[in-house]
C-alpha positions as CSV (number, residue, x, y, z in Angstrom):
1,X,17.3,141.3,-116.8
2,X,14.1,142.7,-116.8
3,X,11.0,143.6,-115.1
4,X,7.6,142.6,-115.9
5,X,4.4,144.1,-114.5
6,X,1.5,140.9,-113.5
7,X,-1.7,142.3,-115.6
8,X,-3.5,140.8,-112.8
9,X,-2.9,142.9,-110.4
10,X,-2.1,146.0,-112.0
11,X,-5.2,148.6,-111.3
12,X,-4.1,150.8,-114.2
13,X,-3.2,153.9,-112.2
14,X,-0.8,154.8,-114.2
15,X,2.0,155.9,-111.2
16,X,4.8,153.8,-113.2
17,X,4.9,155.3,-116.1
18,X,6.0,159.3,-115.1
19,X,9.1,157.3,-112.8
20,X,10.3,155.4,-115.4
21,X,13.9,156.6,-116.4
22,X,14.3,155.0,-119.6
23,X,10.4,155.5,-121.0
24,X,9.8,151.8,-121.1
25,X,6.4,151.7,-119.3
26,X,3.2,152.5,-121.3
27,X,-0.5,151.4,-121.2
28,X,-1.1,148.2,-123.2
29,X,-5.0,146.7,-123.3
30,X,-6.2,148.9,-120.2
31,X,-3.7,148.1,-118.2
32,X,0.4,149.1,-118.2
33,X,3.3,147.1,-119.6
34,X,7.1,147.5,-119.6
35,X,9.4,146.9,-122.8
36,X,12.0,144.4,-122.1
37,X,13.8,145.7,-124.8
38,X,14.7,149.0,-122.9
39,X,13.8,148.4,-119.2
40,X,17.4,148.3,-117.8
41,X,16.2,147.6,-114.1
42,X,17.2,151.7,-113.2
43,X,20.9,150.7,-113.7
44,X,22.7,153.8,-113.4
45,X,19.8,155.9,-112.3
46,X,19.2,154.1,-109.0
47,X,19.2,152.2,-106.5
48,X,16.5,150.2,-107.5
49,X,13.7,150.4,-110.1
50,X,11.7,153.5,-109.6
51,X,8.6,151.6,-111.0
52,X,8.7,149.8,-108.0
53,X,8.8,152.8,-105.9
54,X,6.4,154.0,-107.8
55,X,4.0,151.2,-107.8
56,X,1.2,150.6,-104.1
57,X,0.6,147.4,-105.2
58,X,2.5,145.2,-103.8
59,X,3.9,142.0,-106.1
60,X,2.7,143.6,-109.2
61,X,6.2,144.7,-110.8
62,X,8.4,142.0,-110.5
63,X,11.4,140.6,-112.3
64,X,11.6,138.2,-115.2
């Protein structure tokens, strides 16, 4: 699985992308998106997703 950040809330801050592990979070049409294809969900790294962590909005990463 997967996570998936809602474009509507996202305020483009760009916190996720420097705690993202596996490089999967980049900018995409002014606000940030994360690759499905490589986002493992932290697995191995920690506890739980650092974009999460990461992230003050609350509800805008969430999982597929």
């Amino acid at each position: 699985m997967a996570y998936q950040i809602m474009k509507d809330l996202c305020t483009a801050c760009g916190d996720c992308e420097p705690a993202c592990p596996t490089g999967s979070i980049g900018p995409a049409k002014g606000v940030y998106a994360i690759n499905t294809d490589t986002c493992n969900e932290c697995d191995g790294e920690s506890d739980m997703p650092q974009c999460i962590d990461a992230c003050m909005e609350d509800g805008c990463i969430v999982p597929i």
